[in-house]
C-alpha positions in Angstrom: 188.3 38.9 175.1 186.7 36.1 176.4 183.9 36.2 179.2 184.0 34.4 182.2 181.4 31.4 182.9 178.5 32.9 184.9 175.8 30.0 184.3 174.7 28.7 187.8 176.1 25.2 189.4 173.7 22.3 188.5 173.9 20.2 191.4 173.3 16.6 190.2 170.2 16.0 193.0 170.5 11.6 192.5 174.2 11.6 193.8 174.3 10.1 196.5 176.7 10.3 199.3 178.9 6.9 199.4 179.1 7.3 203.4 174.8 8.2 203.8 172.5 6.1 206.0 170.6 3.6 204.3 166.9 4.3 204.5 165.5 1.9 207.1 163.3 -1.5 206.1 159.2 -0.9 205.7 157.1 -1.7 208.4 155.6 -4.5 205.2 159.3 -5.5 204.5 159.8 -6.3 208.9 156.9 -8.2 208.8 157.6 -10.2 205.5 161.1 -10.9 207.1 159.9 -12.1 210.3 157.1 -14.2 209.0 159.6 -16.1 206.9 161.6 -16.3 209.7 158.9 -17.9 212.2 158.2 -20.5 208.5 161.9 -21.2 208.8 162.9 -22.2 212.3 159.5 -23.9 212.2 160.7 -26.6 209.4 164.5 -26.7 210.4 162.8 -27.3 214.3 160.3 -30.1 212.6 162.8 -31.7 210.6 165.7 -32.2 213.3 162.7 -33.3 215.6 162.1 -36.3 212.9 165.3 -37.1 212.3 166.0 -37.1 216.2 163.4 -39.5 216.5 161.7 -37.3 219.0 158.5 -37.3 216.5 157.1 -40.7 214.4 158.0 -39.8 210.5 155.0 -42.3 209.8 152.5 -39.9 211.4 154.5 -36.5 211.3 156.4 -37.0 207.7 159.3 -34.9 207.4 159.4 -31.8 205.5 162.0 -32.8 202.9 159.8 -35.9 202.5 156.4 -33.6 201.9 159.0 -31.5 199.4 159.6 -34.6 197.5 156.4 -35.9 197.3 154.7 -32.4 195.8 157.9 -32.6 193.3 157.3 -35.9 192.6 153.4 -35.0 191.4 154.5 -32.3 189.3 156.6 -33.9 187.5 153.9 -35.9 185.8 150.8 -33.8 184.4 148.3 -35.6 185.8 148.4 -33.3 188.8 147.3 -30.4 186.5 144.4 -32.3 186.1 143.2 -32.6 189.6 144.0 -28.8 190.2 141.8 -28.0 187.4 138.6 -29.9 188.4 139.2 -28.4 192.4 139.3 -24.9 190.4 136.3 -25.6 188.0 134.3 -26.4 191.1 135.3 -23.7 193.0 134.4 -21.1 190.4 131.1 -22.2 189.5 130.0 -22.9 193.5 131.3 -19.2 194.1 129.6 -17.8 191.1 126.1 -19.5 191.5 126.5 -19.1 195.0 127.1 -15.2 195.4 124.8 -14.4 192.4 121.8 -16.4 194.0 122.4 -15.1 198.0 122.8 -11.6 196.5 119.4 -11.3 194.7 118.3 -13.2 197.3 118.9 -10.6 199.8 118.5 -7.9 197.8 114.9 -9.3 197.7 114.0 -9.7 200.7 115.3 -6.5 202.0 113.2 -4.2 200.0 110.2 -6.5 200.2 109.4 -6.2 204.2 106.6 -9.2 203.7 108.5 -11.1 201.9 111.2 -11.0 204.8 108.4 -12.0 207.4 107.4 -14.9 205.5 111.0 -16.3 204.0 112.7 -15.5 207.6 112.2 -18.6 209.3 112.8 -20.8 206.8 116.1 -19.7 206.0 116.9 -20.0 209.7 115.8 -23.5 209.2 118.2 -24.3 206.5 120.9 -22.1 207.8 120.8 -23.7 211.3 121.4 -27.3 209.2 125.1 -28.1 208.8 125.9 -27.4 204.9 129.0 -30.7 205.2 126.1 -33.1 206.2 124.6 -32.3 203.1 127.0 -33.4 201.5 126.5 -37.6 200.9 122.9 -36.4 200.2 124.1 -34.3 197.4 126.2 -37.4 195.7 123.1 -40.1 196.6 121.0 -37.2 194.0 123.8 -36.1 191.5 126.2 -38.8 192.0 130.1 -38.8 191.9 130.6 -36.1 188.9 130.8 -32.3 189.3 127.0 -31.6 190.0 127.5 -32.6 193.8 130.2 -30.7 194.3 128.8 -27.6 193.3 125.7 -27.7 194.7 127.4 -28.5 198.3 129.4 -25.1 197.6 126.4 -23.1 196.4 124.7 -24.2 199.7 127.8 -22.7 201.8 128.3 -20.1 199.5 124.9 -18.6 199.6 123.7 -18.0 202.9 127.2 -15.8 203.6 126.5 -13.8 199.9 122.3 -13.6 201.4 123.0 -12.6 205.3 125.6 -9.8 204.1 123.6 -8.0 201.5 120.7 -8.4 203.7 122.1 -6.6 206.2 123.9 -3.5 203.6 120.1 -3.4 202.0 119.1 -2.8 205.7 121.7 0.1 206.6 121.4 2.2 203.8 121.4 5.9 204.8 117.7 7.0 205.6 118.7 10.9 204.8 119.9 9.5 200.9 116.4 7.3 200.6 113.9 10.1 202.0 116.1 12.7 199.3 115.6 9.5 196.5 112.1 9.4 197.3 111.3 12.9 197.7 112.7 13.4 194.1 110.5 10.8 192.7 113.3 8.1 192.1 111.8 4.8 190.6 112.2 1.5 192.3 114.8 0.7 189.2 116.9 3.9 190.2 117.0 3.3 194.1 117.7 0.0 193.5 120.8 1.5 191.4 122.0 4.9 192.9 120.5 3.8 196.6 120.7 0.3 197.8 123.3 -1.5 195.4 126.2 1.1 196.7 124.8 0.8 200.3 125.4 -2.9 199.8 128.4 -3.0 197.8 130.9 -2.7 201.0 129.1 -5.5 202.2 128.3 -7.6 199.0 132.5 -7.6 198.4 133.6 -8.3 201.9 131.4 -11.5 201.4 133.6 -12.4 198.8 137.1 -13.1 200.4 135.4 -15.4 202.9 133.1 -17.2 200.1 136.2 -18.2 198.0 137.4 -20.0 201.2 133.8 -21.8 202.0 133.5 -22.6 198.1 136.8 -24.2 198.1 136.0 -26.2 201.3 132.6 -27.5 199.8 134.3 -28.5 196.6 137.2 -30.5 198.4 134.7 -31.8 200.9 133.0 -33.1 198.3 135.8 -34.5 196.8 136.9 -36.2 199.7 133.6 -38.1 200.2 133.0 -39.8 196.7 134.7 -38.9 193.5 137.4 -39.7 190.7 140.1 -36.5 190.6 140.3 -33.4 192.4 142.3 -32.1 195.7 140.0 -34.3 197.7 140.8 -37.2 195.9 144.1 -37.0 196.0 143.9 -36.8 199.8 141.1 -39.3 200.3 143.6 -41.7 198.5 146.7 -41.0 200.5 144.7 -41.6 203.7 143.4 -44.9 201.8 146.6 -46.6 202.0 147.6 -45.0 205.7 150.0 -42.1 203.3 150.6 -39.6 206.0 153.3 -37.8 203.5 150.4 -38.3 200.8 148.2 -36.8 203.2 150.9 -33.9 204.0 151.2 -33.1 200.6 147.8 -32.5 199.5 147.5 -30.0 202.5 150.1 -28.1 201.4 149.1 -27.8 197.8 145.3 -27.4 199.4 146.7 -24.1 201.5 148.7 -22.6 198.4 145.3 -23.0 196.1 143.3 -21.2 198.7 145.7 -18.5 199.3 146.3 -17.6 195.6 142.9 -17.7 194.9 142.3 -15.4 198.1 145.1 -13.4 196.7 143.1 -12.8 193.5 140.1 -11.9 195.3 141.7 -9.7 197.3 143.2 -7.6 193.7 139.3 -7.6 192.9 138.0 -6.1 196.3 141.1 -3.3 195.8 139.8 -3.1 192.5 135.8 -2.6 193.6 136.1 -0.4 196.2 138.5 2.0 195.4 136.5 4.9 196.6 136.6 3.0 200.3 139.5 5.1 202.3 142.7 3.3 203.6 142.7 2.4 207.1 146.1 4.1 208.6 148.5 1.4 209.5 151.4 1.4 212.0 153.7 3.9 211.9 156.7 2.5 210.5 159.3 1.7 213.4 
């Protein structure tokens, strides 16, 4: 005689009601939306404006113009070119640049003497604006890359020195006096002590150095040289190319904010032990 099923009902938990509420947008999704929103109207509202004739298109080109010029460049590969030297530049004033002004600081905040001594020089050269440097800089190492880097290392620098300065400074006077009082070399409180105390600091530095390198290099660019970002717009103002001109700040933005993009990834990457602010609570 057969027995009768007792094995419990499995109920299938991903079925999903046909008639349910949809889960309502992110907080991250509502602002993504209405940022491309505000990019949006802003074009369509720039472009009738042009087309209107309530704006000159010679000095306010039109956004389908600045479209077609940036497809027009890469079309060709020669713009590939230019967009490598701006990045070679970049990379090398950022590197030399962060690596000097963070031993620099590191320095002169364990050596107190030191400090006295090197402190009003670098408020001399601090207080001198790094872009007037910069025709100084090509008269020494000409048009080629040396110029442009050491413009971006001058920028770069004194952001990388002032910030680790200061973490070297606030390290935690309870962790030192337990360092010391186990007998910690000068090696290992450099290590354990003032490196993390500075580390917040050191990578905070970074996201705004990227931007000052890539304004040193393009600077740079822009006052004597052969390729590059800079050139590109130093030529387009040359011949009175306002969509030229256009163009070149466009592509200028997107480089700066991928590369701030990727700095951003590394600063996640660094400092995972920091805690997450608490946003908004989604509405």
């Amino acid at each position: 005689m057969p027995q009768p099923d007792t094995s419990p009902t499995v109920t299938i938990a991903s079925e999903v009601p046909a008639d349910a509420p949809r889960a309502p947008w992110s907080r991250k999704g509502k602002v993504r939306a209405t940022q491309i929103g505000i990019v949006a109207v802003f074009l369509v509202a720039w472009e009738m404006a042009g087309r209107l004739a309530w704006i000159d298109p010679f000095f306010f080109p039109l956004p389908t113009a600045i479209a077609g010029r940036l497809a027009e460049w890469f079309s060709t590969s020669e713009i590939w070119g230019d967009v490598g030297i701006t990045l070679l530049e970049t990379v090398l004033s950022f590197t030399i640049g962060i690596a000097a002004g963070t031993a620099l600081g590191i320095w002169l905040g364990l050596s107190a003497f030191a400090a006295d001594v090197l402190q009003p020089f670098v408020k001399v050269f601090n207080a001198i604006p790094r872009i007037l440097l910069g025709p100084i800089f090509v008269l020494w190492f000409g048009l080629g890359l040396a110029s442009k880097v050491a413009l971006g290392v001058t920028i770069v620098l004194f952001i990388a020195f002032f910030n680790t300065l200061q973490g070297v400074r606030e390290v935690n006077p309870v962790v030192l006096a337990n360092a010391r009082l186990l007998k910690a070399s000068r090696m290992a409180l450099l290590r354990h002590v003032y490196l993390p105390s500075a580390a917040s600091w050191i990578v905070s530095s970074l996201r705004v150095s990227v931007g000052m390198a890539v304004m040193g290099a393009v600077v740079a660019e822009y006052l004597g040289s052969s390729a590059g970002l800079g050139h590109i717009i130093a030529q387009a103002e040359g011949v009175m190319d306002a969509t030229g001109v256009f163009a070149g700040l466009v592509l200028l933005s997107t480089f700066v904010v991928t590369l701030d993009r990727l700095v951003d990834s590394l600063e996640s990457r660094l400092l995972v032990w920091r805690p997450v602010p608490s946003g908004e609570p989604d509405a």
